[in-house]
C-alpha positions as CSV (number, residue, x, y, z in Angstrom):
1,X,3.5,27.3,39.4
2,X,6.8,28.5,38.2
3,X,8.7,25.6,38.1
4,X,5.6,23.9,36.5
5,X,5.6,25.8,33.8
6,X,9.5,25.4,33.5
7,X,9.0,21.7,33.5
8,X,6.5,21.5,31.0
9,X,8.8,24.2,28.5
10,X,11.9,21.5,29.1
11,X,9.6,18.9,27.8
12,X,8.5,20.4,24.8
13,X,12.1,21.4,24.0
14,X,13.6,18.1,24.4
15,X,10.4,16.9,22.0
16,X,10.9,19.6,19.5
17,X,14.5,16.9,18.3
18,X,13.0,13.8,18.3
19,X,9.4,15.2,16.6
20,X,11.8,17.3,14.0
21,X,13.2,14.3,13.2
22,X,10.3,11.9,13.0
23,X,9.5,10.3,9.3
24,X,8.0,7.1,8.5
25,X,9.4,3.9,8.2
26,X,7.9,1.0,6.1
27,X,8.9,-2.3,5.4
28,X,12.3,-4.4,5.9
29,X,14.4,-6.3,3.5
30,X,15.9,-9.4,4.7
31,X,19.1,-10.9,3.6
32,X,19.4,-14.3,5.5
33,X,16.9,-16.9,6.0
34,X,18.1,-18.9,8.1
35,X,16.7,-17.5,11.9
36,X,16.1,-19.9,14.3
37,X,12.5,-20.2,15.1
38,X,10.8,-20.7,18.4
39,X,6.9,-22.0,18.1
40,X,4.2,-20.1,20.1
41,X,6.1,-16.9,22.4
42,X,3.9,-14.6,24.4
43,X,2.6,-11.0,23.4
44,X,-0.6,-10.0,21.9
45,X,-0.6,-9.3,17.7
46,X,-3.8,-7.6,16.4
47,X,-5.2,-10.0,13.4
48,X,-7.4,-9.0,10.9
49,X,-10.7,-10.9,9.7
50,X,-10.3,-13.9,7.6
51,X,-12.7,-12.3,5.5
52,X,-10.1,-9.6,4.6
53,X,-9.1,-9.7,1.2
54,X,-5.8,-10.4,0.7
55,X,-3.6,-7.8,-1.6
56,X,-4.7,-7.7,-5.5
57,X,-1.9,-10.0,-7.1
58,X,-1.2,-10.1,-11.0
59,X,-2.1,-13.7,-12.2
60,X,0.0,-13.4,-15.8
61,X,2.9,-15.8,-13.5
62,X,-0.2,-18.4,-13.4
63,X,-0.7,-18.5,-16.5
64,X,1.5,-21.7,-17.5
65,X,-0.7,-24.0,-15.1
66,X,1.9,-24.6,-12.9
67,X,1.3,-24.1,-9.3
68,X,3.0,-22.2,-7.2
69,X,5.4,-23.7,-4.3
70,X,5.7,-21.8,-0.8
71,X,8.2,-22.3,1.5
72,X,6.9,-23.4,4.8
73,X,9.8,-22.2,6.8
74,X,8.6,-19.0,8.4
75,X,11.7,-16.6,7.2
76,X,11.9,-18.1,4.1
77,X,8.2,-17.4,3.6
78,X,8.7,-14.3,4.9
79,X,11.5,-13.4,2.8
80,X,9.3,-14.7,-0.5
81,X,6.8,-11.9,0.5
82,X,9.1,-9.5,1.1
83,X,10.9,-10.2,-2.7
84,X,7.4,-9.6,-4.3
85,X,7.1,-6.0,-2.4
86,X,10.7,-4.7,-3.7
87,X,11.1,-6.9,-6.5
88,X,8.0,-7.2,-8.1
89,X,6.1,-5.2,-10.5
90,X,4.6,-2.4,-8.5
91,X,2.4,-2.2,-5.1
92,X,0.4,0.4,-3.2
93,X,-0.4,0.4,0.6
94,X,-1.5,2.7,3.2
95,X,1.3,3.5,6.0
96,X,-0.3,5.0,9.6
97,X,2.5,5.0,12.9
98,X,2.5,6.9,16.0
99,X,4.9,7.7,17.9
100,X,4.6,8.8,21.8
101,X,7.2,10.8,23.2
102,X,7.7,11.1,27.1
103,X,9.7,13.7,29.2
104,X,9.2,14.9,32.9
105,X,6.2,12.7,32.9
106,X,4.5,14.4,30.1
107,X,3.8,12.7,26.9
108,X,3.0,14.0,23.3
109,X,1.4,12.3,20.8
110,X,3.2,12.4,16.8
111,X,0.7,10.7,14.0
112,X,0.9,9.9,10.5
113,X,-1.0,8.6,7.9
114,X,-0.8,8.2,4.2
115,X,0.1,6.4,1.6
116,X,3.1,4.4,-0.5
117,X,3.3,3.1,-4.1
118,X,5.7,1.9,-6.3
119,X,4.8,1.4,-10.2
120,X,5.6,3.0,-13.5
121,X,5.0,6.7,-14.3
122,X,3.6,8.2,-18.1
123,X,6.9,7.0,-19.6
124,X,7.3,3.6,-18.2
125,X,9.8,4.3,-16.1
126,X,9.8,3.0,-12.5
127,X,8.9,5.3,-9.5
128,X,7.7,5.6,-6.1
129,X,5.5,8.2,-4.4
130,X,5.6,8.8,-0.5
131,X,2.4,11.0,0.4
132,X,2.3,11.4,4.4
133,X,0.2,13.6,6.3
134,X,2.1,14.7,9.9
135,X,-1.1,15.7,12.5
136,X,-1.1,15.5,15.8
137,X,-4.0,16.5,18.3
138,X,-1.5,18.4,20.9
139,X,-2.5,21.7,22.3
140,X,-0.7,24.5,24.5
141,X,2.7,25.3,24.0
142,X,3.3,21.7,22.6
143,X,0.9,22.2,19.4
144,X,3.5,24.4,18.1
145,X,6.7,22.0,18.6
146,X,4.3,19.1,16.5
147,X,4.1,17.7,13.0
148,X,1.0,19.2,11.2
149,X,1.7,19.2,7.2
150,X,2.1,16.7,4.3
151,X,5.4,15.6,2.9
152,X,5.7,13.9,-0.6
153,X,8.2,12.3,-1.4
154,X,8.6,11.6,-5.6
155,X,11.5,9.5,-6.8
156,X,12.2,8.3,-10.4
157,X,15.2,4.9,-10.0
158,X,15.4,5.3,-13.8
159,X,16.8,9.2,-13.8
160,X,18.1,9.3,-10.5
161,X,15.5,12.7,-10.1
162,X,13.4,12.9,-6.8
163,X,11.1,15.6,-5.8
164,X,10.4,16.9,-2.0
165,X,7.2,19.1,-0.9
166,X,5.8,20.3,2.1
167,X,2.5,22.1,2.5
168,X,1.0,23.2,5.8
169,X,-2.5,23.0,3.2
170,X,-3.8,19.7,3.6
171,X,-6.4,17.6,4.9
172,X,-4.9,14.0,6.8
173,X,-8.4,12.6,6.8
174,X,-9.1,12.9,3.0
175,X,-5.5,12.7,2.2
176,X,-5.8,15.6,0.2
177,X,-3.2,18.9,-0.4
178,X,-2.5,21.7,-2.2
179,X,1.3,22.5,-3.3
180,X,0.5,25.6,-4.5
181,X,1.0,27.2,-1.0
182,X,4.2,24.8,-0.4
183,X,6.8,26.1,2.1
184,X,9.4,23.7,0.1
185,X,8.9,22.6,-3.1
186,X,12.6,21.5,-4.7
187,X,13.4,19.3,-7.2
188,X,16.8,16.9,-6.7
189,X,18.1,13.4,-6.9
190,X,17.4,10.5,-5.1
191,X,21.4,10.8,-4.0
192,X,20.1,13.8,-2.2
193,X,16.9,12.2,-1.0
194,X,18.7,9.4,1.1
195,X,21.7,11.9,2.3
196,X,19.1,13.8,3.9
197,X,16.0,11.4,4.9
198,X,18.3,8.4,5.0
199,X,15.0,6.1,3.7
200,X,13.4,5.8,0.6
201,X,10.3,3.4,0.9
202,X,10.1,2.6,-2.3
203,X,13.0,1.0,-1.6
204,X,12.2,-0.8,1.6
205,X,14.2,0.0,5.3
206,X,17.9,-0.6,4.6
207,X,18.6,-3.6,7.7
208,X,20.5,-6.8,7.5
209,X,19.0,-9.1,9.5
210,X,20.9,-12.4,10.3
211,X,20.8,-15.2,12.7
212,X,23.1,-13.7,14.7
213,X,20.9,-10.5,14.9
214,X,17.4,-11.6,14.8
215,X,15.0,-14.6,15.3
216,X,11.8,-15.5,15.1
217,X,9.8,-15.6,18.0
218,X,6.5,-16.6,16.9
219,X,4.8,-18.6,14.3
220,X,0.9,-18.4,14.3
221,X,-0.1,-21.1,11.7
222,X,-3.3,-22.6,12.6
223,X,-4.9,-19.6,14.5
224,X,-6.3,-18.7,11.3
225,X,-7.1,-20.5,8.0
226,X,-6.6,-17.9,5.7
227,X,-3.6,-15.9,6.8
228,X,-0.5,-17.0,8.6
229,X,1.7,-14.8,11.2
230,X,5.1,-14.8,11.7
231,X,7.0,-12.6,14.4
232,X,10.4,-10.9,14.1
233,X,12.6,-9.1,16.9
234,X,15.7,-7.6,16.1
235,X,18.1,-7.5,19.1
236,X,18.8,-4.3,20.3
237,X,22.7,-4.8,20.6
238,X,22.7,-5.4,16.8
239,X,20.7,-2.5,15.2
240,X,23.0,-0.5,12.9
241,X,24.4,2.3,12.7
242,X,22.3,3.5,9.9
243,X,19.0,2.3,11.2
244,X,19.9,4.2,14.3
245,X,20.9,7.4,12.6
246,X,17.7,7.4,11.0
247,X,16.1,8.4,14.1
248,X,19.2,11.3,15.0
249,X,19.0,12.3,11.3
250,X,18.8,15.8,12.9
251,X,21.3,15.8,15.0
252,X,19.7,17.3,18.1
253,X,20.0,13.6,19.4
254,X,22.5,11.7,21.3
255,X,22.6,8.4,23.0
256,X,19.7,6.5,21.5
257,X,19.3,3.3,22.9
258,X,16.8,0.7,22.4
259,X,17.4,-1.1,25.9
260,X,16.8,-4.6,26.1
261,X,13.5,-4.9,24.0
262,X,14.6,-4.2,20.2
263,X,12.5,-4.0,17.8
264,X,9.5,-6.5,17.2
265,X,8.0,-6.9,13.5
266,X,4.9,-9.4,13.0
267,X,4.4,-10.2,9.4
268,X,0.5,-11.0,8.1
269,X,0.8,-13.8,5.0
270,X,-2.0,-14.9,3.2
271,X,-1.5,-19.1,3.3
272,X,-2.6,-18.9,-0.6
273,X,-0.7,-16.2,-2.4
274,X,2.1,-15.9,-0.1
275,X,1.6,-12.1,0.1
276,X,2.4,-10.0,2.2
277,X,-1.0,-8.6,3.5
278,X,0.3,-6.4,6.9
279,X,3.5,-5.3,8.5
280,X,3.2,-4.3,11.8
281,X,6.1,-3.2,14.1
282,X,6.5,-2.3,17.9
283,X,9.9,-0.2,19.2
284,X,10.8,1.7,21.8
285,X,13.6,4.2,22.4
286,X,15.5,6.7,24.7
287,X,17.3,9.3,23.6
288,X,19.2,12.6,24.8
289,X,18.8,16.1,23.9
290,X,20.8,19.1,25.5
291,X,18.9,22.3,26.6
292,X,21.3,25.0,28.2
293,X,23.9,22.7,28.9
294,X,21.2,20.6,30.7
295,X,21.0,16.6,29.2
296,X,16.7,15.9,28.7
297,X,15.7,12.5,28.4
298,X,12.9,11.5,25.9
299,X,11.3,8.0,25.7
300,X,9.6,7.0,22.6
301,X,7.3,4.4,22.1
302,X,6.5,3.8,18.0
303,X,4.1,1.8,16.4
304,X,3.9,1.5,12.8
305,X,1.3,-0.3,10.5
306,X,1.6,-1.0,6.4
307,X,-1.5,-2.6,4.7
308,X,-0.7,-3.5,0.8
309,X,-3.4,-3.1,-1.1
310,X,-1.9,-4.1,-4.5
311,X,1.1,-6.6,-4.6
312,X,3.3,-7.4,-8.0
313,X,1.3,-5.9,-10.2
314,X,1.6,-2.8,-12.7
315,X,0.4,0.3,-11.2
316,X,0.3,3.4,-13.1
317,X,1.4,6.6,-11.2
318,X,2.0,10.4,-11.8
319,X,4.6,11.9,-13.4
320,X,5.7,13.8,-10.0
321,X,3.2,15.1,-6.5
């Protein structure tokens, strides 16, 4: 029973690194378009309905007549979704990922849900809000070590300000909180933001992806008539630096280490718009933390899913959380 127990507090200690330094991660901007593309690959990708509506779109670009020309190469297509996410004129989406971490073969569940926008704020000028609410459903000495509390994130690109809360008074089902009992309420830049977080989604996931880096491993054009999906993995040799530094922004980590699987990212695109309907993204980690001069191994397996509501079009937001 001893050693039990002194099994299960290793685990929770070599979890309390990798949940401390767990934040979401939304959507990727691509700089090449030029993959090589393989048709048809193996793996299962959850699609939605073709009776889904596809994001709300501004139609003032239409207004000329002239039709609009999509690229049929998949990255290229991919990339002219991508542009009218961090390019375009605002966008809102709802963000939900879990992560399971694994140690001494006992495994703890990390969730979050919640929602990011980009659009204009009372004076016109151009922000984005991050609104995520950590939960998870662990219990025992584990419930303690978990996420369970919102975190805004409120950035303004044209002042350079940002604002970071935290509340443990919240509600993740209704998406609902109350600042007023904040544990951390500070106002800063958006410098200070990305020292410290190392990701801004309003300003999509800072990765190059190139053909030496990436390819596309499936294309799914005919399996549906209103939506088209397109598959990305990242090899694992070639993640950055940065991307991986996200996930040892703490610093309790060491060694993380994607092993031979990398990252996989299927893209939903409505055939009519081009837009950029759902991201949806698969990875899986190790990574080391020391406990009393003792080296714990954690596994993580993430998944992470962005549905845009609203795609390059003017949305109004608040003036800060």
């Amino acid at each position: 029973m001893t050693f039990k127990k002194w099994k299960y507090n290793l685990l929770v200690i070599g979890l309390i690194a990798l949940i401390g330094c767990y934040i979401g991660m939304s959507l990727f901007i691509f700089n090449d378009t030029n993959l090589g593309v393989q048709q048809g690959g193996t793996g299962e990708v959850t699609l939605p309905d073709d009776d889904v509506e596809p994001p709300v779109m501004d139609d003032e670009d239409d207004e000329n007549g002239e039709e609009v020309i999509l690229p049929t190469d998949p990255l290229k297509l991919v990339n002219y979704g991508l542009n009218l996410i961090a390019t375009g004129k605002g966008y809102q989406s709802n963000f939900s990922q879990t992560m399971t971490n694994t140690a001494v073969g006992v495994s703890v569940v990390q969730s979050v849900n919640g929602t990011i926008s980009k659009g204009v704020n009372s004076n016109g000028e151009t922000v984005s809000v991050e609104n995520f609410y950590f939960h998870s459903d662990a219990s025992g000495l584990a419930a303690s070590m978990v996420a369970n509390y919102y975190r805004g994130i409120y950035v303004n690109y044209d002042t350079n300000e940002a604002q970071i809360a935290f509340t443990p008074a919240y509600n993740w089902q209704q998406q609902t909180y109350d600042l007023s009992q904040a544990n951390r309420n500070d106002l800063t830049t958006k410098d200070s933001v990305l020292e410290e977080f190392g990701v801004i989604q309003g300003e999509g996931f800072p990765i190059t992806l190139t053909s030496a880096n990436a390819s596309v491993t499936r294309d799914n054009k005919e399996s549906s008539k209103v939506y088209r999906y397109i598959t990305i993995k990242v090899k694992p040799a070639y993640l950055s630096t940065g991307y991986q530094n996200y996930w040892l922004s703490n610093g309790q980590l060491s060694n993380l280490s994607y092993g031979s699987e990398g990252v996989e990212i299927t893209f939903t695109i409505h055939k009519e718009t081009g837009a950029i309907t759902q991201i949806n993204r698969s990875e899986a980690f190790t990574a080391n933390t020391d406990y009393n001069g003792m080296t714990v191994s954690v596994t993580s397996q993430v998944t992470t899913t962005q549905k845009f509501s609203t795609i390059n079009k003017t949305v109004q937001l608040a003036d800060s959380l």
